[in-house]
C-alpha positions in Angstrom: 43.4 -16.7 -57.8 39.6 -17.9 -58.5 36.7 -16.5 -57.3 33.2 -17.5 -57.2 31.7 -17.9 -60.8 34.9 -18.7 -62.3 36.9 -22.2 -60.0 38.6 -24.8 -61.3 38.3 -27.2 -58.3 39.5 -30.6 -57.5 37.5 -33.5 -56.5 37.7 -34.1 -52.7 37.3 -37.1 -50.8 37.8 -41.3 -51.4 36.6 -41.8 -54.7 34.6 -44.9 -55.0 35.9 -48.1 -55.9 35.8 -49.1 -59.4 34.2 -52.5 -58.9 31.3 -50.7 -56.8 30.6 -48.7 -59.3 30.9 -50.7 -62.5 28.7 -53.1 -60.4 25.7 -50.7 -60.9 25.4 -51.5 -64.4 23.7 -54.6 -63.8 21.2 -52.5 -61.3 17.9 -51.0 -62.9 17.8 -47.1 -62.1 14.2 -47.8 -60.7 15.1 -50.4 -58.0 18.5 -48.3 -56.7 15.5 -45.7 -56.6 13.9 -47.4 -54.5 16.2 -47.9 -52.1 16.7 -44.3 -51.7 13.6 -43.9 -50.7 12.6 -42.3 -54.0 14.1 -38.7 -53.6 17.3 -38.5 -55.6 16.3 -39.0 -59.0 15.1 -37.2 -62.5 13.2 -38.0 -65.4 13.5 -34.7 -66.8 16.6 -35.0 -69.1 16.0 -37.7 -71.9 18.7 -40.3 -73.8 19.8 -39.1 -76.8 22.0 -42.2 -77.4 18.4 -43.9 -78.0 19.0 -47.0 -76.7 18.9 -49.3 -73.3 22.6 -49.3 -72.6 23.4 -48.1 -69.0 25.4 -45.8 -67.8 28.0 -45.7 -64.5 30.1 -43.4 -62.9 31.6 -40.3 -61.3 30.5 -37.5 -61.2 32.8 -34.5 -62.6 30.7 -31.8 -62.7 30.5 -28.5 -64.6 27.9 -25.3 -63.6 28.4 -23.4 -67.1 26.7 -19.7 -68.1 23.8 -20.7 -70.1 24.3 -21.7 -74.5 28.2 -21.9 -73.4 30.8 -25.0 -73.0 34.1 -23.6 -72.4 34.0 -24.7 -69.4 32.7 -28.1 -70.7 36.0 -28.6 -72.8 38.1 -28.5 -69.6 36.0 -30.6 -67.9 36.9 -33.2 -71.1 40.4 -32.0 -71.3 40.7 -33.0 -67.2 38.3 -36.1 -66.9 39.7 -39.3 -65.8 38.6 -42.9 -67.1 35.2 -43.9 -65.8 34.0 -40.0 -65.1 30.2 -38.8 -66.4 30.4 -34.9 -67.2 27.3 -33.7 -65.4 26.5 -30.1 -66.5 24.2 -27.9 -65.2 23.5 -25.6 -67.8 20.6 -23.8 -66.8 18.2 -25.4 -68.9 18.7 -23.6 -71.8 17.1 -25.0 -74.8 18.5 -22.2 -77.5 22.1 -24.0 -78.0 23.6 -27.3 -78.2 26.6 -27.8 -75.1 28.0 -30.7 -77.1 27.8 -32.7 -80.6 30.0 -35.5 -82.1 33.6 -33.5 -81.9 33.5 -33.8 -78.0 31.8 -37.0 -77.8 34.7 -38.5 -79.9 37.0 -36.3 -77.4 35.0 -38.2 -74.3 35.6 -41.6 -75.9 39.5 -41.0 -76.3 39.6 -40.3 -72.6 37.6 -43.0 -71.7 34.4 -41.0 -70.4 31.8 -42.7 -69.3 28.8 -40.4 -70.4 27.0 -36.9 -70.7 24.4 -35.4 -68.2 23.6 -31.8 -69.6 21.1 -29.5 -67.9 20.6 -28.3 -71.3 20.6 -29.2 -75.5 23.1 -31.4 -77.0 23.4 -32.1 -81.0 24.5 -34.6 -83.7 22.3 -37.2 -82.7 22.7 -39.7 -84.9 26.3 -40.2 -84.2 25.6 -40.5 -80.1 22.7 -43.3 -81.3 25.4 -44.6 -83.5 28.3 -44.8 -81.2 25.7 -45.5 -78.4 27.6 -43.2 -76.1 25.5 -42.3 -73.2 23.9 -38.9 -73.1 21.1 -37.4 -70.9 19.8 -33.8 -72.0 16.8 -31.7 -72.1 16.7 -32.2 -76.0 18.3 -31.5 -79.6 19.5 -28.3 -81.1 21.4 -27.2 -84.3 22.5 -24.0 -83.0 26.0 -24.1 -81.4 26.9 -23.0 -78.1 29.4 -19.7 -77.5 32.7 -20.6 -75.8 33.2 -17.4 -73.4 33.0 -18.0 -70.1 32.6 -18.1 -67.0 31.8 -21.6 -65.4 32.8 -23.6 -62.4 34.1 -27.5 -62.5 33.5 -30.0 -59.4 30.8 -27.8 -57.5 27.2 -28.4 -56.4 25.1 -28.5 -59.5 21.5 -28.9 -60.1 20.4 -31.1 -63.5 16.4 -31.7 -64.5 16.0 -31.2 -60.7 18.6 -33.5 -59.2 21.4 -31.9 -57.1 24.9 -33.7 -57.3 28.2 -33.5 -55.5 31.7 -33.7 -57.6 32.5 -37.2 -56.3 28.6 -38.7 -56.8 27.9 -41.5 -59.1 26.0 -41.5 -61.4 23.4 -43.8 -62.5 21.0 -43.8 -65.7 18.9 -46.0 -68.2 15.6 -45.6 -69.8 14.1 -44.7 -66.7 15.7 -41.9 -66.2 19.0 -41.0 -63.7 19.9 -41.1 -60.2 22.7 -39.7 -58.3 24.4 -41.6 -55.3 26.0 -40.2 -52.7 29.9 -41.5 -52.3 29.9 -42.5 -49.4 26.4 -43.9 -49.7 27.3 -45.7 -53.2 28.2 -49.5 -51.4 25.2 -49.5 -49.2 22.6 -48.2 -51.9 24.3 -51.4 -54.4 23.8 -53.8 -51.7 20.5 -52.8 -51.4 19.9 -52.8 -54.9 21.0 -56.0 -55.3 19.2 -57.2 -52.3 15.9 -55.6 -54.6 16.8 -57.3 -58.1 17.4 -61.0 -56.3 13.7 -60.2 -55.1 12.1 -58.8 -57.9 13.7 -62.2 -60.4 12.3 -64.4 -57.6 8.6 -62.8 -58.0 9.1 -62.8 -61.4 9.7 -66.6 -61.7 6.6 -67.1 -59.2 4.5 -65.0 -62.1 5.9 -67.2 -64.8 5.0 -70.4 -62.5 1.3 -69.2 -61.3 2.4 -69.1 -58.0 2.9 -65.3 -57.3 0.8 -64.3 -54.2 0.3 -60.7 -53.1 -0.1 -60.8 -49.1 -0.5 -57.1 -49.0 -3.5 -56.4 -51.6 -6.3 -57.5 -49.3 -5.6 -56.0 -46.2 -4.7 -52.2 -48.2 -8.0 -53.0 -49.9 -9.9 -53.5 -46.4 -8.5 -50.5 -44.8 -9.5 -48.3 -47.3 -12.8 -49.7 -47.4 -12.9 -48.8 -43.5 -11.2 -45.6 -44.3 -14.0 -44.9 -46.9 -17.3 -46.6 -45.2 
């Protein structure tokens, strides 16, 4: 039997389709942002893989006692292709959740990526391997591997709430978490936002780029402010 601070769940729901989501890999974090009307992001957690490469996928996620990852290692040992290990770890900056042993264990089971509410370590080798990984920061000290922790319920990470089931989104920018049954809609949206944004972009290039809406904010302010 489980009980509340210590549940091993499973994921419920349809999971969404692989092509939807590897889809958003060609989608900037900022423009699925804003077509989600700006609320379900975070720029709190930073990419320790140090590079531009973006990250896709589902969310397994993991709510761990703070400066400990046994719970983590399950969450490895049970991922499936394509998942992101999203851990909220409380924030804790005193120990490192995970270094180069599990990122080589996420890359055998074809994980797609770290999100950790907390420190991570070995640096150079997720820079190296450029294996996505979002965290708080760096820490040499390990973590403890006691107990208790929870796998696929609500967690909170650098202010973002996500579902088991969510995918998850992240570049330089930062990272967004997208609703399942959300995750077609927001892409086609997305999309919809790229095609514009490369269309104004070749207007800039061609010194043809108008802004319609600069005057008229500009005049009601100065009636606003007269």
């Amino acid at each position: 039997m489980t009980k509340i601070g210590f549940r091993m769940l499973e994921r419920t729901g349809a999971p969404v389709p692989r092509n939807v989501i590897d889809a958003f890999l060609s989608i900037g974090v900022a423009q699925a942002s804003d077509c989600m009307g700006r609320l379900y992001g975070s720029r709190e957690l930073t990419a320790i893989h140090g590079t531009n490469q973006r990250m896709a996928g589902t969310a397994l996620t993991v709510k761990t006692r703070p400066g400990d990852n046994l719970l983590i290692h399950q969450a490895i040992a049970s991922a499936q292709p394509g998942d992101i290990i999203v851990v909220d770890g409380g924030g804790c900056t005193a120990n490192a959740l995970v270094g180069e042993l599990m990122l080589k264990q996420a890359q055998a089971r074809g994980i797609a990526g770290f999100v950790i509410d907390g420190m991570v370590r070995d640096a150079e080798a997720f820079e190296r391997e450029k294996f996505p990984c979002f965290a708080r920061g760096l820490s040499h000290r390990g973590p403890f591997k006691d107990g208790p922790g929870e796998l696929n319920v609500p967690v909170a990470v650098g202010g973002l709430v996500v579902q088991a089931g969510d995918v998850i989104i992240g570049d330089l920018d930062g990272l967004l978490s997208i609703p399942a049954s959300h995750a077609a809609e927001v892409l086609a949206m997305a999309q919809a936002t790229e095609a514009s944004e490369q269309k104004r972009m070749t207007m800039i290039a061609a010194g043809t780029y108008q802004k319609p809406w600069l005057v008229p904010a500009l005049a009601k302010l100065a009636e606003d402010y007269a």
